[in-house]
CHARMM internal coordinates of N, CA and C (Angstrom, degrees):
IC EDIT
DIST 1 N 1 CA 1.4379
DIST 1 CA 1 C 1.5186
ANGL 1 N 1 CA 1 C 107.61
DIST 1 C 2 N 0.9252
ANGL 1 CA 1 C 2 N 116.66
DIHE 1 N 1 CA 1 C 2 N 125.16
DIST 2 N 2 CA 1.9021
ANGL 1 C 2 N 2 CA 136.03
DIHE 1 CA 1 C 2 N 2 CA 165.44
DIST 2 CA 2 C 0.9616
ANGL 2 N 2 CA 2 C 100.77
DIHE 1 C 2 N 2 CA 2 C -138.90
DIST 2 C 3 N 1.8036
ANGL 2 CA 2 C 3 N 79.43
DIHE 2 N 2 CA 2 C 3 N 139.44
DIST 3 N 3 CA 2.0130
ANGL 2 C 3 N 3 CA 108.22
DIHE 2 CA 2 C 3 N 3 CA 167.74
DIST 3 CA 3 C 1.8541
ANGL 3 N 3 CA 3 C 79.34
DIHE 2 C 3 N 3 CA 3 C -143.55
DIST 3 C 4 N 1.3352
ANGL 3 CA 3 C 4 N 84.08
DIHE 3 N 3 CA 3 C 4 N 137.15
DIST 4 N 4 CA 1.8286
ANGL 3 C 4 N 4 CA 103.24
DIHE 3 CA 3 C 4 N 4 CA 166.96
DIST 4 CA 4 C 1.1212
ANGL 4 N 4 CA 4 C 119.62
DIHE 3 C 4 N 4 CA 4 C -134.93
DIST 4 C 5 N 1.7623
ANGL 4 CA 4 C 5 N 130.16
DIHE 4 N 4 CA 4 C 5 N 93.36
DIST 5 N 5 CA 1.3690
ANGL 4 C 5 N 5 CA 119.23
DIHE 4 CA 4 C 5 N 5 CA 179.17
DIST 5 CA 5 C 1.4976
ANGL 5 N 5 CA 5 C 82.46
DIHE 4 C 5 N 5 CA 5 C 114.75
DIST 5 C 6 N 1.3792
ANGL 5 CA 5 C 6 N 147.84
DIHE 5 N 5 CA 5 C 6 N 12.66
DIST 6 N 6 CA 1.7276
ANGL 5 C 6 N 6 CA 114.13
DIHE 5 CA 5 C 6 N 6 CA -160.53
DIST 6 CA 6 C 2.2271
ANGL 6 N 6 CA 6 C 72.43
DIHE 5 C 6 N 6 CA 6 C -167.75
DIST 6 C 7 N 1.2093
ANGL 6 CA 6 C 7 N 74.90
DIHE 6 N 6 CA 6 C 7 N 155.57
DIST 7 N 7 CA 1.7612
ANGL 6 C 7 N 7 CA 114.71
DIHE 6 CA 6 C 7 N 7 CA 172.35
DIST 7 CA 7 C 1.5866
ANGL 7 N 7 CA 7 C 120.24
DIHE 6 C 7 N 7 CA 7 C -67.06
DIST 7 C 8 N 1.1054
ANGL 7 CA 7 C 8 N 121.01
DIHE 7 N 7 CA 7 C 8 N 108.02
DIST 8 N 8 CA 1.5383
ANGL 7 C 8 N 8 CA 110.51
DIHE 7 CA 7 C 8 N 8 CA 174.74
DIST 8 CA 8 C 1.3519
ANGL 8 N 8 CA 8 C 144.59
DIHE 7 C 8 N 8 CA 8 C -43.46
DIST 8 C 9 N 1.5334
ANGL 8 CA 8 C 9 N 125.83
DIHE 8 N 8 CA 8 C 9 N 105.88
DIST 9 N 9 CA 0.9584
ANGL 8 C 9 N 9 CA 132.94
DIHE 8 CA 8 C 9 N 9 CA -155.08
DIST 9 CA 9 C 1.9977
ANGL 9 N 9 CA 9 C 119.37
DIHE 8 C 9 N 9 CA 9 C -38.14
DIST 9 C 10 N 1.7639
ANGL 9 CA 9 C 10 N 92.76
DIHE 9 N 9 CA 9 C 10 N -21.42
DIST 10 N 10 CA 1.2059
ANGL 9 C 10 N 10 CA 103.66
DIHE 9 CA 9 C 10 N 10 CA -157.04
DIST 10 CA 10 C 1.5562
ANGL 10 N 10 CA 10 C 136.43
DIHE 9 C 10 N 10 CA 10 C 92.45
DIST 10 C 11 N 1.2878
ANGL 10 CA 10 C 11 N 102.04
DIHE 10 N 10 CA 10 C 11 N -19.88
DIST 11 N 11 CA 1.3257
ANGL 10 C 11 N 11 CA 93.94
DIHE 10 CA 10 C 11 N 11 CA 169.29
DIST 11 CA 11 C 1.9041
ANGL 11 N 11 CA 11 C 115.86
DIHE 10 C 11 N 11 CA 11 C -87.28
DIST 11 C 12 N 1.1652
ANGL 11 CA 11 C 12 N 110.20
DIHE 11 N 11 CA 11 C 12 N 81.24
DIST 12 N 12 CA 1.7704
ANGL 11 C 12 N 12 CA 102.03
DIHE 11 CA 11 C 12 N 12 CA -155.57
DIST 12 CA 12 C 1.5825
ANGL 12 N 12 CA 12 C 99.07
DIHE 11 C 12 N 12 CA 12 C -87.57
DIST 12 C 13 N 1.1546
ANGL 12 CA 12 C 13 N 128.70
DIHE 12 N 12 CA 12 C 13 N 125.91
DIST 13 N 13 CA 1.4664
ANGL 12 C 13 N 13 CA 143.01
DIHE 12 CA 12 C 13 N 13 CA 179.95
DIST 13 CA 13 C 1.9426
ANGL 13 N 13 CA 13 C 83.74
DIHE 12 C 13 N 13 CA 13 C -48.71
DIST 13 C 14 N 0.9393
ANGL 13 CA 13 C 14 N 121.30
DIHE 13 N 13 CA 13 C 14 N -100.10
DIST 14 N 14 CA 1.4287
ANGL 13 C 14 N 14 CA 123.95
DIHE 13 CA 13 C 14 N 14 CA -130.58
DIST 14 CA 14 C 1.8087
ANGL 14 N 14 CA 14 C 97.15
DIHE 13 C 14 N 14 CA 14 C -57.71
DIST 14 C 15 N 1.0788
ANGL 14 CA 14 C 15 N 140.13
DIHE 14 N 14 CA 14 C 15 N 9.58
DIST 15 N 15 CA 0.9118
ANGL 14 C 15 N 15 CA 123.45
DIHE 14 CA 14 C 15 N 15 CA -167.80
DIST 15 CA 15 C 2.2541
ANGL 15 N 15 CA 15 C 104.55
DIHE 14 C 15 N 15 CA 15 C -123.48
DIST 15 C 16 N 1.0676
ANGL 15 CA 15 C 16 N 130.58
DIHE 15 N 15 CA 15 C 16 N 76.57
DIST 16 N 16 CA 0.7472
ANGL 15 C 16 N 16 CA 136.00
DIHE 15 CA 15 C 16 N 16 CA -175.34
DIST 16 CA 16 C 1.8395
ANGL 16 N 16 CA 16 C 137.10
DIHE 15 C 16 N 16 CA 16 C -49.03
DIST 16 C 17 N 1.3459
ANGL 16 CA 16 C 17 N 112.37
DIHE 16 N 16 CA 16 C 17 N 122.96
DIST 17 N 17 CA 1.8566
ANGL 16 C 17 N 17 CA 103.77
DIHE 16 CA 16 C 17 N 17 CA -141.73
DIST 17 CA 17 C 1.0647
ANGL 17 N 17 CA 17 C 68.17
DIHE 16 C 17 N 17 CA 17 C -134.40
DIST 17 C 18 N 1.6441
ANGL 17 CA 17 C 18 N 127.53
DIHE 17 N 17 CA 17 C 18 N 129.77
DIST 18 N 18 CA 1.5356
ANGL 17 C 18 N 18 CA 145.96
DIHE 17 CA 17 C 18 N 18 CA 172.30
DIST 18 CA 18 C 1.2453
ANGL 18 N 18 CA 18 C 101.24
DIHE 17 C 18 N 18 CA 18 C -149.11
DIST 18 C 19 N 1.2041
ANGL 18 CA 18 C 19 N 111.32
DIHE 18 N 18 CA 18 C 19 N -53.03
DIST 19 N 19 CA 1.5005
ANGL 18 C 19 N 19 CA 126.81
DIHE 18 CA 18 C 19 N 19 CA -166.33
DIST 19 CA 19 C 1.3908
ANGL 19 N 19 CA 19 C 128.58
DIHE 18 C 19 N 19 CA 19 C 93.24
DIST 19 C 20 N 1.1539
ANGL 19 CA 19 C 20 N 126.51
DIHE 19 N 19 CA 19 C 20 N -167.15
DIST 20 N 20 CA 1.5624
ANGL 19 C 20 N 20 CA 109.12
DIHE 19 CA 19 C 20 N 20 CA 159.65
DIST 20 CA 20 C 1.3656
ANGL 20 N 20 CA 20 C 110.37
DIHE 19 C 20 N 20 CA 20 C -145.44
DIST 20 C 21 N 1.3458
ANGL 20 CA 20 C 21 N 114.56
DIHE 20 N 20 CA 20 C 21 N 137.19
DIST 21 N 21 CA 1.3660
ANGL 20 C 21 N 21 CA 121.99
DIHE 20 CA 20 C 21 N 21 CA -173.93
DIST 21 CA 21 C 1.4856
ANGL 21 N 21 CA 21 C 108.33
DIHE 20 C 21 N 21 CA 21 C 71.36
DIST 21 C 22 N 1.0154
ANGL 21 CA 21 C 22 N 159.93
DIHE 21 N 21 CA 21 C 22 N -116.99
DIST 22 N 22 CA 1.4643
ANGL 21 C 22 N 22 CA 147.77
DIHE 21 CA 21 C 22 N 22 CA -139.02
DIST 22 CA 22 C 1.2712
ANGL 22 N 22 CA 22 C 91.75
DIHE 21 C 22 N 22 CA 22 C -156.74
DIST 22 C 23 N 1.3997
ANGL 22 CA 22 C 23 N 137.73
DIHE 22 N 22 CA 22 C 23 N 45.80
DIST 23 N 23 CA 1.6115
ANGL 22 C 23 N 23 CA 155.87
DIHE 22 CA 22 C 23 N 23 CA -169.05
DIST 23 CA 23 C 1.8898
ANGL 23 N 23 CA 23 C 83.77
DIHE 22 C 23 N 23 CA 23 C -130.29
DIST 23 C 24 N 1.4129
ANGL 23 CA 23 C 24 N 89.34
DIHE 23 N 23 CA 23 C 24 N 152.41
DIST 24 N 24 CA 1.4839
ANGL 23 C 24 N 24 CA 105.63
DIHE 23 CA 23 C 24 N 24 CA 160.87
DIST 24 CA 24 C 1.6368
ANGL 24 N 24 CA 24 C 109.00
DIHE 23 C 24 N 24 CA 24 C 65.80
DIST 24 C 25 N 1.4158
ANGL 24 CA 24 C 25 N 114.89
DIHE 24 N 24 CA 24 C 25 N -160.72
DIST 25 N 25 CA 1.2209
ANGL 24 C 25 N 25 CA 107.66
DIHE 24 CA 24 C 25 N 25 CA -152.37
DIST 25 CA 25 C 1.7376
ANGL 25 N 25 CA 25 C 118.09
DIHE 24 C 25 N 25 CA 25 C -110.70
DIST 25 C 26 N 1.5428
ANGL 25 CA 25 C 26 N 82.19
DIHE 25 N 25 CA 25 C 26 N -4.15
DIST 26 N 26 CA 1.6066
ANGL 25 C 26 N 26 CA 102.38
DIHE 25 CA 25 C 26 N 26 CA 178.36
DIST 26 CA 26 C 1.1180
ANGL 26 N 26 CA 26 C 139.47
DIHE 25 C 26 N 26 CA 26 C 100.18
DIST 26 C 27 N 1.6688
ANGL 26 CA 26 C 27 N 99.66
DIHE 26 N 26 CA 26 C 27 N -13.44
DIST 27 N 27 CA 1.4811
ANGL 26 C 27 N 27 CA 114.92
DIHE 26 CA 26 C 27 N 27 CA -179.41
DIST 27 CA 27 C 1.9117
ANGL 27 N 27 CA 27 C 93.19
DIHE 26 C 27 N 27 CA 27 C -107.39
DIST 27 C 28 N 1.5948
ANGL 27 CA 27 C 28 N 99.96
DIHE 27 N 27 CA 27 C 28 N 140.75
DIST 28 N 28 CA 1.5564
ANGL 27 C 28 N 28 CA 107.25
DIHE 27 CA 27 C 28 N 28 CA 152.52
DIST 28 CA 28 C 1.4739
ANGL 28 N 28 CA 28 C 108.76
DIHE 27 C 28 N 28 CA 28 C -127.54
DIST 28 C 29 N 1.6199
ANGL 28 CA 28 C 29 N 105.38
DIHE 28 N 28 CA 28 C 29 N 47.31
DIST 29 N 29 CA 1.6706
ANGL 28 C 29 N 29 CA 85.65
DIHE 28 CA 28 C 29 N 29 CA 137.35
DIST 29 CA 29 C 1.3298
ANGL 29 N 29 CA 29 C 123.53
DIHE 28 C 29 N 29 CA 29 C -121.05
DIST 29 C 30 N 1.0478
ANGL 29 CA 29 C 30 N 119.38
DIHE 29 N 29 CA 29 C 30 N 115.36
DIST 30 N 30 CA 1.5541
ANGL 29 C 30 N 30 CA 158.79
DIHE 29 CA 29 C 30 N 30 CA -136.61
DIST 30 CA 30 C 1.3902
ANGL 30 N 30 CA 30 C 113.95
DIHE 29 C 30 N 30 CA 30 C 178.59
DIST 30 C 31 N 1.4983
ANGL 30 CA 30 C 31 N 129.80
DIHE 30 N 30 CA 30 C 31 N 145.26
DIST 31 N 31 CA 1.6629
ANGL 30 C 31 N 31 CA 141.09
DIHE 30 CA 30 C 31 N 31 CA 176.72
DIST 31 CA 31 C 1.4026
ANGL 31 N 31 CA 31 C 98.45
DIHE 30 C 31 N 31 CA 31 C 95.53
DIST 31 C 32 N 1.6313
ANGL 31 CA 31 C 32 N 85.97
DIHE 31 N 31 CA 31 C 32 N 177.49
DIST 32 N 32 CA 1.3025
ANGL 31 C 32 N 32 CA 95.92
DIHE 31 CA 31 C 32 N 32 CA -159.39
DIST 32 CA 32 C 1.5804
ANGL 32 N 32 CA 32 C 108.65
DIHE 31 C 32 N 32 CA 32 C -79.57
DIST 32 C 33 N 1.0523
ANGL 32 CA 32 C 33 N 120.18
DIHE 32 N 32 CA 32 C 33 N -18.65
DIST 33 N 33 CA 1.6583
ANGL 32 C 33 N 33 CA 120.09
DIHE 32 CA 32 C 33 N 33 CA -175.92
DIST 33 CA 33 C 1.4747
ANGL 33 N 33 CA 33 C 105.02
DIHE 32 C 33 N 33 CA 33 C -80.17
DIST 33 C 34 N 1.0882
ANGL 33 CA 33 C 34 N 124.76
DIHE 33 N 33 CA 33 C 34 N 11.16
DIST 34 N 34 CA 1.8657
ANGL 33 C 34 N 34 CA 121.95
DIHE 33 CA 33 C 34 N 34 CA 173.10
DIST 34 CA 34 C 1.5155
ANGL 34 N 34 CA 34 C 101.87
DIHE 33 C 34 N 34 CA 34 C -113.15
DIST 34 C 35 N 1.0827
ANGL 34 CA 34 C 35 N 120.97
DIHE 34 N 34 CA 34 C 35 N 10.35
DIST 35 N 35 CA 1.3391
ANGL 34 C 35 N 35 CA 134.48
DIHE 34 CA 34 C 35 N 35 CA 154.54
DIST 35 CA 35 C 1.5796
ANGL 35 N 35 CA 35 C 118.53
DIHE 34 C 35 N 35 CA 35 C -64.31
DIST 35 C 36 N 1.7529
ANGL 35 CA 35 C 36 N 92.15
DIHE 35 N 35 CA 35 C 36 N -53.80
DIST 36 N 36 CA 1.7928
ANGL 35 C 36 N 36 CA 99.43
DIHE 35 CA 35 C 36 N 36 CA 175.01
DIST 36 CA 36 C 1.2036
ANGL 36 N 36 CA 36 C 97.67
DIHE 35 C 36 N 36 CA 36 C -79.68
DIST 36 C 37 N 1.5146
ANGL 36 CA 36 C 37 N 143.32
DIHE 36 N 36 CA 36 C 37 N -31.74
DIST 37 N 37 CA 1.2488
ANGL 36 C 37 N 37 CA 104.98
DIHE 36 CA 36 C 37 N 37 CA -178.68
DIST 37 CA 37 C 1.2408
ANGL 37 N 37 CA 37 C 133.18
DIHE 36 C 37 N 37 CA 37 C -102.92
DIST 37 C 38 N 1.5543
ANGL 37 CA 37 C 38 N 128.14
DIHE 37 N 37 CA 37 C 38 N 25.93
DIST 38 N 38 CA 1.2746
ANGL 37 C 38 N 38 CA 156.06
DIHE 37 CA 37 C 38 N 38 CA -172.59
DIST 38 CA 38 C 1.2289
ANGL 38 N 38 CA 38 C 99.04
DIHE 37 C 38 N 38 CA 38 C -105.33
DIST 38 C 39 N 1.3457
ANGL 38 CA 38 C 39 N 130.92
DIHE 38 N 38 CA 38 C 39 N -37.45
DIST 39 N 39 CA 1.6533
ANGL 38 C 39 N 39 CA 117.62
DIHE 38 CA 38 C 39 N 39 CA -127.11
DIST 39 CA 39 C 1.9279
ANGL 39 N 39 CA 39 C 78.47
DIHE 38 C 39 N 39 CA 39 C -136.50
DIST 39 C 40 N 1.5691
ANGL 39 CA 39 C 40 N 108.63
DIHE 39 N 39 CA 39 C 40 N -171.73
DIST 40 N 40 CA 1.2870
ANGL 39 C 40 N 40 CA 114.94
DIHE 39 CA 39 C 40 N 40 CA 169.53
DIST 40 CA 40 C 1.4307
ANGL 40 N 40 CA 40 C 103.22
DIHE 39 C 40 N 40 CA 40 C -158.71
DIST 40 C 41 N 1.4193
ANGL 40 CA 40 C 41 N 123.11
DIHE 40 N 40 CA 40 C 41 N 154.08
DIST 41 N 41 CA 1.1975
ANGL 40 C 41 N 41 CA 126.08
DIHE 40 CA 40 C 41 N 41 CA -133.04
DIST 41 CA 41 C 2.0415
ANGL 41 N 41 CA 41 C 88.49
DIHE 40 C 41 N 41 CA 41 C -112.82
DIST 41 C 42 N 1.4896
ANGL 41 CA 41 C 42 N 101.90
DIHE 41 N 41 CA 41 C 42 N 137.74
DIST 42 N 42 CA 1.6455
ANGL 41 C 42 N 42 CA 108.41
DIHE 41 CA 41 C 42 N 42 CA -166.95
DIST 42 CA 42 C 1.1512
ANGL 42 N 42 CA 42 C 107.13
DIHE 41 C 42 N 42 CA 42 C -148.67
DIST 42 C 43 N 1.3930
ANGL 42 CA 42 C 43 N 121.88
DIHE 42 N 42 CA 42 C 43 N 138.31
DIST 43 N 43 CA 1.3293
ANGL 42 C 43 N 43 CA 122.55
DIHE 42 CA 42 C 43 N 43 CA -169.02
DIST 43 CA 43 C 1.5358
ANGL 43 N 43 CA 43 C 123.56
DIHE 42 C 43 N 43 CA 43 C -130.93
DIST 43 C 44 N 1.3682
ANGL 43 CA 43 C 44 N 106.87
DIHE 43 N 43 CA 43 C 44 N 160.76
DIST 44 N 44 CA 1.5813
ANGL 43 C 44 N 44 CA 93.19
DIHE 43 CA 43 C 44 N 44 CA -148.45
DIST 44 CA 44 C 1.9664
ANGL 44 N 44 CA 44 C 88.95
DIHE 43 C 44 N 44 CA 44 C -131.25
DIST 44 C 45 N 1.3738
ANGL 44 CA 44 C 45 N 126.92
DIHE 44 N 44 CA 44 C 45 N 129.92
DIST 45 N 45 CA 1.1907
ANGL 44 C 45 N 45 CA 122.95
DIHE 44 CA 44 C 45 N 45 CA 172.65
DIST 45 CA 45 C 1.4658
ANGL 45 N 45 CA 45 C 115.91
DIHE 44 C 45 N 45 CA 45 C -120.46
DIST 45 C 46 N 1.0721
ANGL 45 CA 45 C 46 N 110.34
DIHE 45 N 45 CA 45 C 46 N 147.43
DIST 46 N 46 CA 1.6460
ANGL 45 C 46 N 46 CA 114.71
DIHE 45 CA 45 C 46 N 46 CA -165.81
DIST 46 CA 46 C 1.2214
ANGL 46 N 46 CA 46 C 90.13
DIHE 45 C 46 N 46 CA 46 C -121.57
DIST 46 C 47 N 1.6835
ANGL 46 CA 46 C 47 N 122.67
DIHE 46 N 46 CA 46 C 47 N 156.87
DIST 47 N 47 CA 1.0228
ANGL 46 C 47 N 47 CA 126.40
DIHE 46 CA 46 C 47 N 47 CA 166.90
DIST 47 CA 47 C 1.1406
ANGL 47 N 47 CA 47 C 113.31
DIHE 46 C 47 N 47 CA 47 C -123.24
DIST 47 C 48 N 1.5195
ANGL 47 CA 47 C 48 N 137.68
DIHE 47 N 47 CA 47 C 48 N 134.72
DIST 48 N 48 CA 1.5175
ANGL 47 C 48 N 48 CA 113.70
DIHE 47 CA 47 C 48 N 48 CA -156.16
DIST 48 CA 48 C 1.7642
ANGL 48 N 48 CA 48 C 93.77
DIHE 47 C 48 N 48 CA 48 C -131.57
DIST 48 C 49 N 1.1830
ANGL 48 CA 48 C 49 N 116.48
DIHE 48 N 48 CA 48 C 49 N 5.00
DIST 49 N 49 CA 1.7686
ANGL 48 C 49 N 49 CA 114.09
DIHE 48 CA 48 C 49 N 49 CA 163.39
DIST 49 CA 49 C 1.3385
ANGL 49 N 49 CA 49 C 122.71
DIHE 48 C 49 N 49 CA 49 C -53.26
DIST 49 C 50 N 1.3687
ANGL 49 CA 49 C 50 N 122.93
DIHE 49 N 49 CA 49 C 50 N -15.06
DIST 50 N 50 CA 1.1685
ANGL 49 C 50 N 50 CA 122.41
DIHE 49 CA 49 C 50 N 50 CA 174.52
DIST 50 CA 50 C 1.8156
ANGL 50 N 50 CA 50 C 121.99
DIHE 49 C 50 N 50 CA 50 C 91.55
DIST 50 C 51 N 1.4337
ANGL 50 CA 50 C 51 N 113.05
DIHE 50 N 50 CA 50 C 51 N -25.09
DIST 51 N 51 CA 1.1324
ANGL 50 C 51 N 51 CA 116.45
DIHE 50 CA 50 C 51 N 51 CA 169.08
DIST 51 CA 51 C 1.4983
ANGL 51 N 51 CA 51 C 140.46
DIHE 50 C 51 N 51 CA 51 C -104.86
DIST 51 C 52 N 1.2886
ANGL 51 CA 51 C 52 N 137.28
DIHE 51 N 51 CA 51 C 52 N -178.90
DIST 52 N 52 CA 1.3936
ANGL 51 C 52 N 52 CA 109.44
DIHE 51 CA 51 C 52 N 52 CA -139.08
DIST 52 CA 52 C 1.9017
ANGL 52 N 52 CA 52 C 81.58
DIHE 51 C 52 N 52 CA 52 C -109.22
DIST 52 C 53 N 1.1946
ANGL 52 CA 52 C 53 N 97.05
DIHE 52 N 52 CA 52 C 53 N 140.61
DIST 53 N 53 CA 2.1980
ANGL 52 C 53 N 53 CA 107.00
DIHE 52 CA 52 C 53 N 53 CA -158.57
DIST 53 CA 53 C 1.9343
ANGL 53 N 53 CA 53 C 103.77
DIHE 52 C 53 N 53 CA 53 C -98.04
DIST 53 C 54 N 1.2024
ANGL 53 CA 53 C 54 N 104.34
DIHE 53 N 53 CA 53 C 54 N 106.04
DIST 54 N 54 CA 2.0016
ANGL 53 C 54 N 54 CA 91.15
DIHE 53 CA 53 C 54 N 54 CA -168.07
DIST 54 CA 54 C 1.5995
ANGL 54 N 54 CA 54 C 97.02
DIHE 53 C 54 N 54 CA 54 C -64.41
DIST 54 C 55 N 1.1747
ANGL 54 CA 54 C 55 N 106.98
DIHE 54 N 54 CA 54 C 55 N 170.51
DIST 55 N 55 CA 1.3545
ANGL 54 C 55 N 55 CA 109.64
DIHE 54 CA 54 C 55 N 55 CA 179.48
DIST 55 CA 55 C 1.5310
ANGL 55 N 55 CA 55 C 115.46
DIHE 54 C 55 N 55 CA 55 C -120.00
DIST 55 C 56 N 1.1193
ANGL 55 CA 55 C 56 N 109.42
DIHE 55 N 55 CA 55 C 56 N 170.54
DIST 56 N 56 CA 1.8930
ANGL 55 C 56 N 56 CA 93.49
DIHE 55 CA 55 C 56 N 56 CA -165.91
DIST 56 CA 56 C 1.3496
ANGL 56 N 56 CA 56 C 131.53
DIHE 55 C 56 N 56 CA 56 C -56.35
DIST 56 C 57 N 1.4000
ANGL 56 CA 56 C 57 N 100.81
DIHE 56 N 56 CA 56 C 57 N -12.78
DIST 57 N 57 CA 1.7233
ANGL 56 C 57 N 57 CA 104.94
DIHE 56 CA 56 C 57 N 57 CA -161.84
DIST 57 CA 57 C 1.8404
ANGL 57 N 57 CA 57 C 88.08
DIHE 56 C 57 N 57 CA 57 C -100.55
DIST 57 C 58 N 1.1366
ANGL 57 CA 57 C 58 N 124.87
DIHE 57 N 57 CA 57 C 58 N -28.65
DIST 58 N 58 CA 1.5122
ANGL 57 C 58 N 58 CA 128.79
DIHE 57 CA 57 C 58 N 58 CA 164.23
DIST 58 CA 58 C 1.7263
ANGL 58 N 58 CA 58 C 98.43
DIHE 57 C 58 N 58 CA 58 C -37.52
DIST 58 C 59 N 1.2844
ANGL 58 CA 58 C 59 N 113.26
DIHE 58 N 58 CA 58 C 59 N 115.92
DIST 59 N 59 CA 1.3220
ANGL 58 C 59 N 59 CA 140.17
DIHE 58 CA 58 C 59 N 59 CA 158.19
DIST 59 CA 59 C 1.5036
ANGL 59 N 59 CA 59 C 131.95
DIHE 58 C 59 N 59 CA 59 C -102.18
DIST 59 C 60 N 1.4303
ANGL 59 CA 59 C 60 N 123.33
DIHE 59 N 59 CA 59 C 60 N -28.94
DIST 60 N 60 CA 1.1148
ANGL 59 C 60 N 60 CA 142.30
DIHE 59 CA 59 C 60 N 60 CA -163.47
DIST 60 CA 60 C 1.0426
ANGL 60 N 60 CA 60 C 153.90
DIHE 59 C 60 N 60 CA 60 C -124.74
DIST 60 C 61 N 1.6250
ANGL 60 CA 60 C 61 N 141.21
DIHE 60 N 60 CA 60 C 61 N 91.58
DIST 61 N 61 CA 1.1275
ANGL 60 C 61 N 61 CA 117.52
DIHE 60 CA 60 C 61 N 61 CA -116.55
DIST 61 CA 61 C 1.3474
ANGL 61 N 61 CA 61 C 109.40
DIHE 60 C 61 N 61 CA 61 C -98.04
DIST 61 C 62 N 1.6302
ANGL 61 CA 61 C 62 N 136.71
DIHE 61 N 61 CA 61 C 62 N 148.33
DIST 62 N 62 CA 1.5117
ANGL 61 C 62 N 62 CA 134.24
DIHE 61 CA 61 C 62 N 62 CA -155.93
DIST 62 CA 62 C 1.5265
ANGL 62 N 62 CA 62 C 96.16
DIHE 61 C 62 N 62 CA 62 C -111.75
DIST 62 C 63 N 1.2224
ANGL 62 CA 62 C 63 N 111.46
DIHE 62 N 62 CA 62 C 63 N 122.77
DIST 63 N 63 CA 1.6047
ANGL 62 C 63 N 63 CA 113.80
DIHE 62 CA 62 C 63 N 63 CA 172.99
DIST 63 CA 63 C 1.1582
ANGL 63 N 63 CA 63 C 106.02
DIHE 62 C 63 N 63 CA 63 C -74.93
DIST 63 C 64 N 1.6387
ANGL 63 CA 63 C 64 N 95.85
DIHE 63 N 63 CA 63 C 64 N 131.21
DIST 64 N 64 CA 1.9729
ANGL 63 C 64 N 64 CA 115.18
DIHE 63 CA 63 C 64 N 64 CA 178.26
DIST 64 CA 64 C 1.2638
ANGL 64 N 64 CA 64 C 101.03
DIHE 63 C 64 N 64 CA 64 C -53.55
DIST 64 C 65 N 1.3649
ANGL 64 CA 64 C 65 N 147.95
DIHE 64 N 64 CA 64 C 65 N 133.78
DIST 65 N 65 CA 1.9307
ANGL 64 C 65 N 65 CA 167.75
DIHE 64 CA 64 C 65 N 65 CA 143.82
DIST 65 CA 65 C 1.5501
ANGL 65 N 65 CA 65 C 89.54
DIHE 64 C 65 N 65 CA 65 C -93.35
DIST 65 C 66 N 1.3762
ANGL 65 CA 65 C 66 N 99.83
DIHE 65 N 65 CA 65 C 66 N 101.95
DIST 66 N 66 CA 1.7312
ANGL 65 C 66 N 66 CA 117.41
DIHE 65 CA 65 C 66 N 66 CA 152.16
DIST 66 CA 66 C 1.6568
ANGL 66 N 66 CA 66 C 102.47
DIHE 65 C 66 N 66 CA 66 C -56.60
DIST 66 C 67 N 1.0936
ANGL 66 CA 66 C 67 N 111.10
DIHE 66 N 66 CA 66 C 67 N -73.45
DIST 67 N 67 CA 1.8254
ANGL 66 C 67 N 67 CA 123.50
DIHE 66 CA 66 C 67 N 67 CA -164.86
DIST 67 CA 67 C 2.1847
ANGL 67 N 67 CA 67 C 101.87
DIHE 66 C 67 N 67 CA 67 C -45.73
DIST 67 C 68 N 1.1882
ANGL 67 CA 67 C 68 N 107.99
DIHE 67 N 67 CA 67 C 68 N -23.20
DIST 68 N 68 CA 1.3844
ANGL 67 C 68 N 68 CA 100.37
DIHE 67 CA 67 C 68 N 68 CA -170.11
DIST 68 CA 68 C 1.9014
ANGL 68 N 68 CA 68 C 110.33
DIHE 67 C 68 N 68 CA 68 C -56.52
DIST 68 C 69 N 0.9139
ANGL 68 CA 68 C 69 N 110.68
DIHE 68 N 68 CA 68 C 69 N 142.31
DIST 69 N 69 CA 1.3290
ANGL 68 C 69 N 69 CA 114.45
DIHE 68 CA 68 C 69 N 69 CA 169.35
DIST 69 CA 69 C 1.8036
ANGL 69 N 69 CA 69 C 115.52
DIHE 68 C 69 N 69 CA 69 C -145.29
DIST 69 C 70 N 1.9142
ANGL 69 CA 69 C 70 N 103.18
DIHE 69 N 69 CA 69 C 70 N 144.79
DIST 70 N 70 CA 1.4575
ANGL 69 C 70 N 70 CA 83.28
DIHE 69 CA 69 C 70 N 70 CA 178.83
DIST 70 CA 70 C 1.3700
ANGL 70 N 70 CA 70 C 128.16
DIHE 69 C 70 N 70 CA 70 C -89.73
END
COOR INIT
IC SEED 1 N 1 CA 1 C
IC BUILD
């Protein structure tokens, strides 16, 4: 969920609104643990050395071309 610049819609994930007993809206899925079970977990790696990293299936080595341009 993002809002940037704007007011929360209200429906806020981590905060769970079911109610109890015949209060509220009827649904409890809401909080933060319907996050894990809605969503699936993905990961993101940065490399911040600056140079370009071969990857495993890379076998071969590419001769540097100064003159190349894109």
């Amino acid at each position: 969920m993002l809002s940037i610049n704007n007011s929360t819609s209200g429906a806020e994930a981590h905060l769970p609104f079911g109610g109890n007993g015949k209060s509220g809206n009827g649904s409890r899925q809401s909080g933060i643990w319907v996050l894990d079970v809605f969503t699936r977990w993905q990961s993101l790696n940065w490399d911040w050395s600056g140079k370009l990293q071969k990857a495993q299936m890379d076998n071969e080595e590419v001769p540097h071309n100064p003159d190349f341009k894109i």
